[in-house]
N, C-alpha and C positions, 0 to 999 in steps of 0.2 A: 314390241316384241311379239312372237310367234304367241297366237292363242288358240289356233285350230290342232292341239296337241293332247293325244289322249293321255290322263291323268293330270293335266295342266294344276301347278297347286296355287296360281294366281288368288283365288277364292280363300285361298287358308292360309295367306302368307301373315296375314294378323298373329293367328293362332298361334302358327309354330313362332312367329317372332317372340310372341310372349310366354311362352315355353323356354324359351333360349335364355331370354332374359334373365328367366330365374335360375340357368345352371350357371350361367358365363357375364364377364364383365366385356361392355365395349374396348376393342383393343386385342381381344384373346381371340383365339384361331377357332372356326368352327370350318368341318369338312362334308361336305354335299356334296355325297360318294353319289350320284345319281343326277346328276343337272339339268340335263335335258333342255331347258328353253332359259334356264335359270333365274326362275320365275322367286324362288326360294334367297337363292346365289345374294341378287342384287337385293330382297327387300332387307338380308342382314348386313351387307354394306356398307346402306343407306342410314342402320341403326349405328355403327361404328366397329362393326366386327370383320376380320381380316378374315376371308373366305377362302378354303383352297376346295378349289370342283375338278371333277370328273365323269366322263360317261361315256358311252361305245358311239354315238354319236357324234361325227368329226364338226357337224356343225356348232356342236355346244364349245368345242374348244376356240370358235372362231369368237362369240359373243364372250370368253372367259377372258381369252387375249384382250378383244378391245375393250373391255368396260372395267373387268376386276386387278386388268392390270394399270391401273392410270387412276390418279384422284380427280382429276379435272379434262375437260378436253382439252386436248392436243390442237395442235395444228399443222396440216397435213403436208407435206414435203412440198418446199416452194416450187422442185421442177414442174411437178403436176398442176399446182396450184398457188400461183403467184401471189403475195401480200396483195390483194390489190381491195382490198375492200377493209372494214372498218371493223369485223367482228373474226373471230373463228368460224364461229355460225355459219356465217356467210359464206366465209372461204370454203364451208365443205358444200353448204347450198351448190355453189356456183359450180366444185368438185364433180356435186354426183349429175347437174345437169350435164357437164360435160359426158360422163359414163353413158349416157342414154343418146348422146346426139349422135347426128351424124358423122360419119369416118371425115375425118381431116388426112390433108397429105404426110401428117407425120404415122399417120399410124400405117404399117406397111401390110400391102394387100395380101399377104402372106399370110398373117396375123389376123386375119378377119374372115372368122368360120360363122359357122350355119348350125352347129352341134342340135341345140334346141328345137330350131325351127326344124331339120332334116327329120328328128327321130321323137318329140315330143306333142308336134300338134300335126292337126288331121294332114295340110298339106304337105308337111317335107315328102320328103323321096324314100326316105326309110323309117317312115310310123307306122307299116302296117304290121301287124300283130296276128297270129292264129291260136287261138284260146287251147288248153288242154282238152276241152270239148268239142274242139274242133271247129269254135265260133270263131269267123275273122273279121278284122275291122282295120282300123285308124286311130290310134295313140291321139288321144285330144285333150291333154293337160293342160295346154294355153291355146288360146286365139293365136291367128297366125303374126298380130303386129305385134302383141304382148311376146311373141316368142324372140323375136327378131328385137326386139329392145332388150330383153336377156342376153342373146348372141354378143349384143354391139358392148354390154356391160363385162360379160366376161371376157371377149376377147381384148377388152383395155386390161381390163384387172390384169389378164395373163401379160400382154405384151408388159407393161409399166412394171409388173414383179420380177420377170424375168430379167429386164435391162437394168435393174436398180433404182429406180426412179420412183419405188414407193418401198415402203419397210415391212414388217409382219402388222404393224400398229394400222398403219392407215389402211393397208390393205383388208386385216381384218374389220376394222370400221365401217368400208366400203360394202364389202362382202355384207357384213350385219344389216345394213339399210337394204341391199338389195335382197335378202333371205324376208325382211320386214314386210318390201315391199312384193316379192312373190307371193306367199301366201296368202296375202290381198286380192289378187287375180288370176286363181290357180284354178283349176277347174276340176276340184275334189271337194267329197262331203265329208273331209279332216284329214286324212291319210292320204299318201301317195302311193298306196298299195292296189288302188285299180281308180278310175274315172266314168262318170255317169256316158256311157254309151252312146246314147243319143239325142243328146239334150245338151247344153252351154249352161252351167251356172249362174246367174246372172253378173255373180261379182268377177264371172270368168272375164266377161266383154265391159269392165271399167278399163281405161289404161294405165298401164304399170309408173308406177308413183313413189320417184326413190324423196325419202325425208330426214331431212337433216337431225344427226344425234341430237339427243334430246341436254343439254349439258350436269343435268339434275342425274343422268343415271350414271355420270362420273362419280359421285359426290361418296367420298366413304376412305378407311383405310386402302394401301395397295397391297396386294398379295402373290406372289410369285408361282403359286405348288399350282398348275392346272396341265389333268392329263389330254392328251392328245387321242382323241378316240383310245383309250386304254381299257382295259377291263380291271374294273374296279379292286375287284379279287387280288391284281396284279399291285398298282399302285398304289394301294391303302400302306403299303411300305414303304412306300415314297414319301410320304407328309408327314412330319414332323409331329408333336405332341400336342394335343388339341383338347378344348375342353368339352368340345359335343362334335359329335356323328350324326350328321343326320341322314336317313336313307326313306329311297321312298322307291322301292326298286319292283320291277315290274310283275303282275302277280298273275299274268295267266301265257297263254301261248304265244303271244305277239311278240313277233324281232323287231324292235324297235329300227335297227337298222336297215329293213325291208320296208317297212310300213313309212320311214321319211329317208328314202334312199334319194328324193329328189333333192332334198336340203344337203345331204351330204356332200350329192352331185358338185351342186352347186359352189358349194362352200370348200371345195378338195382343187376344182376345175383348175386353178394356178397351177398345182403341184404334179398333176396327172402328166408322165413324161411323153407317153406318143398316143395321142390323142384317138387318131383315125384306129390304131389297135384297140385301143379302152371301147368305141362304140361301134366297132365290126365285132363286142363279143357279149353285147345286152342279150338278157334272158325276159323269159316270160311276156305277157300284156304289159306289165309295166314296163319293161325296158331298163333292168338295171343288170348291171356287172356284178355278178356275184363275186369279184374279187373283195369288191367292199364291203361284204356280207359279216357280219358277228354273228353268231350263234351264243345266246346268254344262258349258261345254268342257269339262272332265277327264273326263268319262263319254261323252266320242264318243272313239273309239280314233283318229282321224283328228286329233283337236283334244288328244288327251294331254298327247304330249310338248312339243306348240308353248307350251301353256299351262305345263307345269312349269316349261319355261326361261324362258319370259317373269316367272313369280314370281320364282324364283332371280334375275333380272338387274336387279328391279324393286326388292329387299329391302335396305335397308341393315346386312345380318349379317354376321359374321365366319366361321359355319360354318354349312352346312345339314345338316340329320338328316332323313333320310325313312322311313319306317315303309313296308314294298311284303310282301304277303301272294298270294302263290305259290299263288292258288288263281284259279278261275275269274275268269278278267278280260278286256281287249282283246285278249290276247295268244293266249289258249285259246279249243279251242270249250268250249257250256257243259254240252254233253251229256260231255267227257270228259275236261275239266278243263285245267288249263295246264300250257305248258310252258319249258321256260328263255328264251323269246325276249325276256319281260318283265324278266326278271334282265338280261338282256346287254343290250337297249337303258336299261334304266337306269344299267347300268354305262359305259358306252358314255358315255353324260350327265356322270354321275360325274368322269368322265378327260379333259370335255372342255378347254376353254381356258376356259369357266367359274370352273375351279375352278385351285388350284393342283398343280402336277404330284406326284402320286403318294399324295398327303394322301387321297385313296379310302382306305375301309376298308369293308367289307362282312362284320356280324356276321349268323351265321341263331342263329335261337329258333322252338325247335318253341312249338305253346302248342295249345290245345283248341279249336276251330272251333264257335263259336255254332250252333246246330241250330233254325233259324224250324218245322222239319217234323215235326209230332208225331208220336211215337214213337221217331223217328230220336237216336241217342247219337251227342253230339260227339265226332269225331274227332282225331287228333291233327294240326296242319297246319303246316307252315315260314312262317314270317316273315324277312325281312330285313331289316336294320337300317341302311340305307348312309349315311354319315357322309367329309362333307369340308371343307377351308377353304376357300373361297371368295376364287379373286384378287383382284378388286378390291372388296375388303369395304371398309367407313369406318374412319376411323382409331380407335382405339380411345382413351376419355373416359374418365379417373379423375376418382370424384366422390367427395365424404367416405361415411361408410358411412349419415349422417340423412338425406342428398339422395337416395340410393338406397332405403331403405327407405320413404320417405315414397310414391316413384312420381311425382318430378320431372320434366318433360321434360329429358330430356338437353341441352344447348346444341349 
């Protein structure tokens, strides 16, 4: 799974798991209104709880599809991927070499673009770039072979989706290994929001290495409720009665959807209807389509808190969890980092009439702070962990233990 992602909660999925624990039994619905790489999503799964996620992010709906909707791996449509071997494993092994090889005569020359290589590394034809400073250069995201093994991958993905010959499951699956296997050889220090200049990253010039689903991150309840790049604000009305909220939602200026507009990219490319228009209209050094752009209340310090409470009032849970990281956010400047004003107005939230009186609790966890700045070693950083019941939560639905594993809508 993606690990070059700021806030990644990989480091505290212990934590919040055992926080969960004590509000909710396995089998019962928990919603991770904020998913991101669903680092969170899978480790409650994996404990037995039916997960419905969401986030502005079209890439998180691609890993929600393939992993929260299926208990076990699948196996991927015989047209693309004949029985001819002994495992599932294998059949996707053999799958994703196919996505990476060379054009066969079924795949028609029509079908077989350049997107990547044209507009994301130094050589295509349209990487070049003029900075708002007036700096110009060369788009150098990937090495030019690493580009062209992405090109050969999406232009299957598309042809195979569009002709039927793969479903949203495989295709999603496909997509997930190749998003796995990008950020692997991407040549950024964690974002996709600008690229070291002049310089190759090293893990930029590895070659691109798609790897077979892992079958262990099938393992758990199925769940149906996941939003499609939605905003949360929106879709919290969509999911059904749950017994925790978790949110872990972005705390300073960053669009998240600017900052991994390449994952998006990527992950969107099947469904993108005329292509040659989508990339005659990239903006900026980076190169992205601001049609795809979100702009999230929770990253203007103005619009934070209105927007937290407006989730929390909109959600039918019995308890909300919020994940809040004690580093540079709305509350701090960014030259000299924060300070407790974001703890106490969240606590402040916590103890409102929101919730029920006193059910606050507030765990810290130190954990290692992600480093985007080469050279730089991760630090050690405070997270908070704040947990409460929620007054007017819905009434709480006992269902047998097959209606809940199955991923029933609640009545």
């Amino acid at each position: 799974m993606i690990q070059r992602y700021l806030g990644n909660k990989s480091p505290l999925v212990g934590d919040i798991a055992s926080i969960v624990g004590e509000l909710a039994r396995p089998g019962e619905l928990i919603f991770d209104a904020f998913s991101g790489t669903l680092a969170v999503s899978l480790a409650l799964k994996a404990r037995g709880y039916r997960v419905a996620a969401n986030d502005v992010n079209f890439f998180s709906w691609i890993y929600a599809q393939a992993y929260l909707g299926r208990a076990s791996l699948p196996a991927p449509e015989r047209e693309v991927a004949p029985l001819k071997t002994r495992s599932r494993r294998d059949a996707w092994h053999c799958l994703l070499s196919d996505l990476v090889s060379p054009y066969k005569r079924c795949i028609p020359r029509k079908v077989r673009r350049t997107d990547v290589f044209d507009h994301y590394c130094e050589a295509g034809a349209n990487s070049a770039f003029k900075s708002s400073r007036g700096q110009t250069g060369r788009r150098r995201f990937f090495s030019a072979d690493n580009a062209l093994l992405i090109d050969r991958s999406l232009s299957r993905l598309r042809w195979w989706y569009h002709s039927g010959a793969i479903g949203d499951t495989t295709r999603c699956i496909l997509t997930a290994s190749l998003l796995d296997a990008t950020e692997r050889i991407s040549n950024t220090q964690g974002t996709y929001h600008d690229f070291p200049r002049a310089y190759f990253d090293p893990r930029a010039l590895k070659v691109l290495t798609l790897v077979s689903p892992d079958p262990a991150q099938f393992v758990g309840p199925i769940s149906r409720w996941f939003g499609k790049a939605e905003d949360s604000l929106e879709f919290v009305s969509k999911v059904p009665r749950h017994e925790v909220l978790y949110l872990d939602p972005p705390y300073n200026f960053r669009q998240y959807s600017s900052y991994y507009f390449m994952l998006n990219l990527l992950a969107r490319y099947p469904e993108i209807d005329n292509l040659d228009e989508y990339f005659a209209n990239i903006q900026y050094v980076r190169g992205q389509n601001m049609e795809d752009d979100f702009s999230s209340s929770f990253c203007s310090s103005s619009g934070f808190l209105p927007s937290l409470e407006t989730l929390v009032k909109r959600a039918k849970t019995k308890y909300v969890l919020l994940s809040y990281f004690d580093g540079r956010n709305h509350w701090g400047h960014f030259k000299s980092g924060a300070d407790d004003e974001g703890r106490r107005s969240l606590e402040l939230l916590f103890s409102s009439e929101l919730f029920v009186p006193k059910s606050m609790k507030c765990v810290p966890v130190t954990r290692l702070n992600y480093q985007s700045y080469g050279g730089y070693k991760a630090r050690p950083v405070q997270e908070f962990l704040f947990v409460a019941e929620k007054r007017y939560h819905a009434r709480r639905v006992r269902r047998n233990r097959e209606d809940i594993w199955t991923g029933e809508a609640l009545a």
